[in-house]
C-alpha positions as CSV (number, residue, x, y, z in Angstrom):
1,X,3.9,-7.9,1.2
2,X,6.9,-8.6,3.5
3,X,7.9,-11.0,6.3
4,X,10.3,-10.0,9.0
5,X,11.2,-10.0,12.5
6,X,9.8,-7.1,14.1
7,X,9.4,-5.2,17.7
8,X,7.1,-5.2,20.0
9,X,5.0,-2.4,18.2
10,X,4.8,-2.8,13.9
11,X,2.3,-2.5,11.9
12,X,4.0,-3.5,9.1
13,X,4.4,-7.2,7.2
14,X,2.6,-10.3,6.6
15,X,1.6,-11.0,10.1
16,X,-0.1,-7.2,9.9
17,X,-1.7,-8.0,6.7
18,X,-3.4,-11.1,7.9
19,X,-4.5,-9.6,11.2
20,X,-6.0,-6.2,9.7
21,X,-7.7,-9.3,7.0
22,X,-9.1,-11.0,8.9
23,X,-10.3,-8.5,11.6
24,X,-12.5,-7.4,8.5
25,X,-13.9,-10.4,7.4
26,X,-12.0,-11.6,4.7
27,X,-9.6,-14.8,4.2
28,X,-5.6,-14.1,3.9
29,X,-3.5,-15.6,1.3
30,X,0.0,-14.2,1.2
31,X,3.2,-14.7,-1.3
32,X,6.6,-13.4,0.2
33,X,8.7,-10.9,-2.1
34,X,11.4,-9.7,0.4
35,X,12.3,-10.6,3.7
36,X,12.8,-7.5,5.7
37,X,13.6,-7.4,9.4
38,X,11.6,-4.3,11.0
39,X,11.0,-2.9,14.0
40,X,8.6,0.6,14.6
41,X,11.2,2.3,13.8
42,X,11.3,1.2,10.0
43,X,13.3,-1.4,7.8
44,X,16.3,-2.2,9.2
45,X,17.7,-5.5,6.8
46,X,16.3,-6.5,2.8
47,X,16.9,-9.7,1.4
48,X,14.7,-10.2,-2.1
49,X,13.3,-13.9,-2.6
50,X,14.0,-15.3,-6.1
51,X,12.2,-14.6,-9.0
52,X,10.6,-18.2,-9.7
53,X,9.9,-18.3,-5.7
54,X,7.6,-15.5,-5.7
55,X,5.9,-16.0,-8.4
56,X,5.3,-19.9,-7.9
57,X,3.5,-18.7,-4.8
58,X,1.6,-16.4,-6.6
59,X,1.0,-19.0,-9.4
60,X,-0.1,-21.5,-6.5
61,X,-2.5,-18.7,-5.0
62,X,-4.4,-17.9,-8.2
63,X,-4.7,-21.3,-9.8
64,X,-6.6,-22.4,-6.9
65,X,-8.1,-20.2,-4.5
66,X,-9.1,-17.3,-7.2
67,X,-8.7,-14.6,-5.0
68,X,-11.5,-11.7,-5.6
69,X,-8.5,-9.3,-4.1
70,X,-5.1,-8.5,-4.8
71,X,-2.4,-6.5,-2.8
72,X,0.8,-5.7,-4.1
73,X,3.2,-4.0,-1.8
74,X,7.1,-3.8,-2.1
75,X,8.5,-5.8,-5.6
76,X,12.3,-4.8,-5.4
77,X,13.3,-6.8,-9.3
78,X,12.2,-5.3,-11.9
79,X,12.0,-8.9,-14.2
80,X,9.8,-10.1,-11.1
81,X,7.4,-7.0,-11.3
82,X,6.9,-7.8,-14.8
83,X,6.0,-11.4,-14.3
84,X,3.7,-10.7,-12.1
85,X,1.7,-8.8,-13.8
86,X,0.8,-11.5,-16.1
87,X,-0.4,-13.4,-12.6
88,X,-2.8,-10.9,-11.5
89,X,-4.6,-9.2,-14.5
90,X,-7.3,-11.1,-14.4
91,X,-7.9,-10.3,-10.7
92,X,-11.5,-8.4,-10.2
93,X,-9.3,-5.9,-7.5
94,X,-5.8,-4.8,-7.8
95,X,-4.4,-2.6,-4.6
96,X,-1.0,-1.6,-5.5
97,X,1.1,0.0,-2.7
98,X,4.9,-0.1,-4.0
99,X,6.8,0.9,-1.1
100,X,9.1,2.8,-2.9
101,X,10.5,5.1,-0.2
102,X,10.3,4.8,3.2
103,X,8.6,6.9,5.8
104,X,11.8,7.9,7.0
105,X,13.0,8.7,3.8
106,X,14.9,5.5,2.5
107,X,14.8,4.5,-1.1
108,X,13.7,0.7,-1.5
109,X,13.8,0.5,-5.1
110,X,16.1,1.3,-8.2
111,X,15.5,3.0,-11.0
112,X,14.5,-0.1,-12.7
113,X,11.9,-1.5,-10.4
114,X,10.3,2.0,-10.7
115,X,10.5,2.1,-14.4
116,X,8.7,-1.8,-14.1
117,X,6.2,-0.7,-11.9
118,X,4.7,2.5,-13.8
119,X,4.8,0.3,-17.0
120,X,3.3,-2.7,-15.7
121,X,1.7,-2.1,-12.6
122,X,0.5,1.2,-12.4
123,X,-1.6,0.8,-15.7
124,X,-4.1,-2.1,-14.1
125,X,-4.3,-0.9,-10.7
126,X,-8.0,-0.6,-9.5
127,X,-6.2,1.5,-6.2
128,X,-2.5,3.0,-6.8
129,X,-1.4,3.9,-2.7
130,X,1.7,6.1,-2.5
131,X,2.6,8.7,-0.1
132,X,3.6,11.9,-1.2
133,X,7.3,11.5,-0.6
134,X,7.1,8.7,-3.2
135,X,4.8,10.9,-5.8
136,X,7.8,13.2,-6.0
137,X,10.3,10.6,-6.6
138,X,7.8,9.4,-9.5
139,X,7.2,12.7,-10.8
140,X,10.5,14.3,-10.2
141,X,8.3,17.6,-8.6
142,X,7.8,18.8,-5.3
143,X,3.9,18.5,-3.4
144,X,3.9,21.5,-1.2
145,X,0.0,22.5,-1.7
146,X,-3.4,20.7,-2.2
147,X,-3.1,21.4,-5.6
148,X,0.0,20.1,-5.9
149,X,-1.5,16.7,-4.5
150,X,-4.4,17.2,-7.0
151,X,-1.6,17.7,-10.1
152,X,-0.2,14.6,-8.8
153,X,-3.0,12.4,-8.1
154,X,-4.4,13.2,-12.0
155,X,-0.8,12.6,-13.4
156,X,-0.5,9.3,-11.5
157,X,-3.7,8.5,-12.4
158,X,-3.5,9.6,-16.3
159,X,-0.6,6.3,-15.9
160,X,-3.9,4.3,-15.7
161,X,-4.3,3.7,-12.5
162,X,-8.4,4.1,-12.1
163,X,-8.0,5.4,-8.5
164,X,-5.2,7.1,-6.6
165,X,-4.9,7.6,-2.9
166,X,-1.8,10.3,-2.2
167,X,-1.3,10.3,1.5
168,X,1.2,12.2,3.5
169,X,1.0,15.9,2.8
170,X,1.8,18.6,5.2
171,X,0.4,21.3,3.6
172,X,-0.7,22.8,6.8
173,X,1.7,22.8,10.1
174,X,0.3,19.6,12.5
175,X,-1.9,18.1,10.2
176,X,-1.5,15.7,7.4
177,X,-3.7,15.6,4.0
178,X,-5.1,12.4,2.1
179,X,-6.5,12.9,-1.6
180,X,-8.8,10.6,-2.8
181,X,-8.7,11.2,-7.0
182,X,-10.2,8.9,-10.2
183,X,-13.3,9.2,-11.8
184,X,-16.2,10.2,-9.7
185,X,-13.7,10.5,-7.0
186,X,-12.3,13.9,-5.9
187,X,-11.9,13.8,-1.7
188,X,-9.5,15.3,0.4
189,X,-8.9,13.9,4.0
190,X,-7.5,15.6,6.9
191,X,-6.4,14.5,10.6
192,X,-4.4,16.3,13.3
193,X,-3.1,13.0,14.4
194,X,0.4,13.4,12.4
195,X,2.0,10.6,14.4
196,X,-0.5,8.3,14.6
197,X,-1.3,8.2,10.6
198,X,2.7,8.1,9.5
199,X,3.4,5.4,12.0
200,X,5.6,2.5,10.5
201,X,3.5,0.0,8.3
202,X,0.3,2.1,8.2
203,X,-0.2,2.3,4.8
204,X,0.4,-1.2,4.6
205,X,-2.6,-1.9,7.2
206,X,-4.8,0.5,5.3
207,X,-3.9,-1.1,1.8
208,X,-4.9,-4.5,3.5
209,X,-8.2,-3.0,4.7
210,X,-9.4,-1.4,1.3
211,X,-8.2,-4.5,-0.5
212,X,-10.7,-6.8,1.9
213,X,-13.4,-4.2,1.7
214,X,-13.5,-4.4,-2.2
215,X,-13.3,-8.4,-1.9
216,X,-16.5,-8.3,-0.1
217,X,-18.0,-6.2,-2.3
218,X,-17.7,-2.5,-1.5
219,X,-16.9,0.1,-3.9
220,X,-14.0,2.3,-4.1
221,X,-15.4,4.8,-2.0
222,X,-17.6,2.3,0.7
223,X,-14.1,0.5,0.8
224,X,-11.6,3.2,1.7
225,X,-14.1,4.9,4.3
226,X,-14.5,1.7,6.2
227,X,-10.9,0.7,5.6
228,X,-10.0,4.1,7.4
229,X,-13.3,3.4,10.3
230,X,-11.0,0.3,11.1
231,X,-7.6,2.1,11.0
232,X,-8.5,5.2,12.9
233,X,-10.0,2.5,15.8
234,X,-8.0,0.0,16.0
235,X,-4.5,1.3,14.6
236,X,-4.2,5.3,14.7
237,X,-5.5,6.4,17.8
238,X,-5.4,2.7,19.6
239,X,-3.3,2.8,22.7
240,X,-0.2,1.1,22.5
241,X,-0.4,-2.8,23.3
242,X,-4.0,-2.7,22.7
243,X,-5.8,-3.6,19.7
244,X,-2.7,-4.5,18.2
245,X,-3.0,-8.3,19.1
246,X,0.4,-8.6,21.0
């Protein structure tokens, strides 16, 4: 989850992650990692909080609101991601969104942050959301099929992540592909709306939405197809200004 200063049109960030929260029903409690400062076009500035900061806001979460939900997005220190796990493993839901590469293309974290992550976050996710472009980075292979996306949904998930949603492909020319992949769970999702669903900070709003959905009581599948009921409404195909609570 990230602060920053941001333009006139972001999805992206705490004040995003509140709004899509509360919109659903659910109560917000966020911990800063990184300050960013974003606009719609993406991440334009980084600066990662300290260790013991983030994860004595964490601590102060837990200890005494006992959240029934837990998003992680974008942990840039390696030393912090492991710490952190020990914070949130008893938490009944555990959305991890890592925000390893940009939409654009940027890489946010090392090679030891990523190593951190798929040791100790990966294995006690409940929902592991990555985008395609980060899969490949993970997996050092290219997604250029739907079974490609299925190869790399049941390898992320073999990491013991118990569900996996891959977002992002472009299998076919103007419109992009969503897998849905654990046990039970085998769903692909298409839209024609490629601009709309790879807008800055979606996945961030979308990871919010799930991760309120299962607080109150959804399961994986109830949660991610009311999650995407509220995205498509009032984020992907909303018309700019509206809906967006500016």
């Amino acid at each position: 989850e990230e602060e920053r200063l941001r333009g006139a049109v972001d999805l992206a960030g705490i004040q995003a992650d509140i709004k899509t929260i509360t919109a659903l029903g659910g109560n917000a409690l966020t911990a800063v990692t990184t300050v960013t400062v974003q606009d719609s076009g993406g991440i334009r500035g980084l600066l990662d909080l300290p260790r013991h900061m983030v994860i004595g806001q964490i601590k102060a979460i837990i200890e005494s609101q006992h959240p029934r939900a837990v998003k992680i997005g974008m942990v840039r220190d390696a030393e912090t991601i492991r710490a952190l796990k020990h914070e949130v493993i008893g938490c009944p839901h555990l959305v991890v969104v890592p925000g390893i590469v940009t939409s654009h293309g940027r890489r946010l974290l090392d090679d030891g942050a990523i190593d951190a992550l798929q040791r100790d976050l990966i294995p006690v996710a409940e929902l592991l959301l990555i985008r395609c472009n980060e899969a490949e980075l993970l997996l050092h292979s290219t997604i250029a099929s739907d079974d490609d996306m299925l190869r790399a949904a049941r390898t992320l998930q073999q990491m013991g992540a118990k569900a996996v949603l891959l977002r992002g492909g472009h299998q076919v020319k103007g419109r992009l592909t969503a897998l849905l992949y654990g046990e039970g769970l085998r769903q692909f999702f298409t839209s024609q709306n490629t601009e709309g669903w790879q807008r800055h900070g979606v996945g961030g709003a979308l990871s919010s939405a799930i991760a309120t959905r299962l607080a109150l009581g959804d399961d994986m599948a109830t949660a991610i197809s009311r999650a995407h009921d509220y995205m498509h409404s009032q984020v992907v195909y909303a018309v700019e200004g509206k809906g967006q609570g500016h």
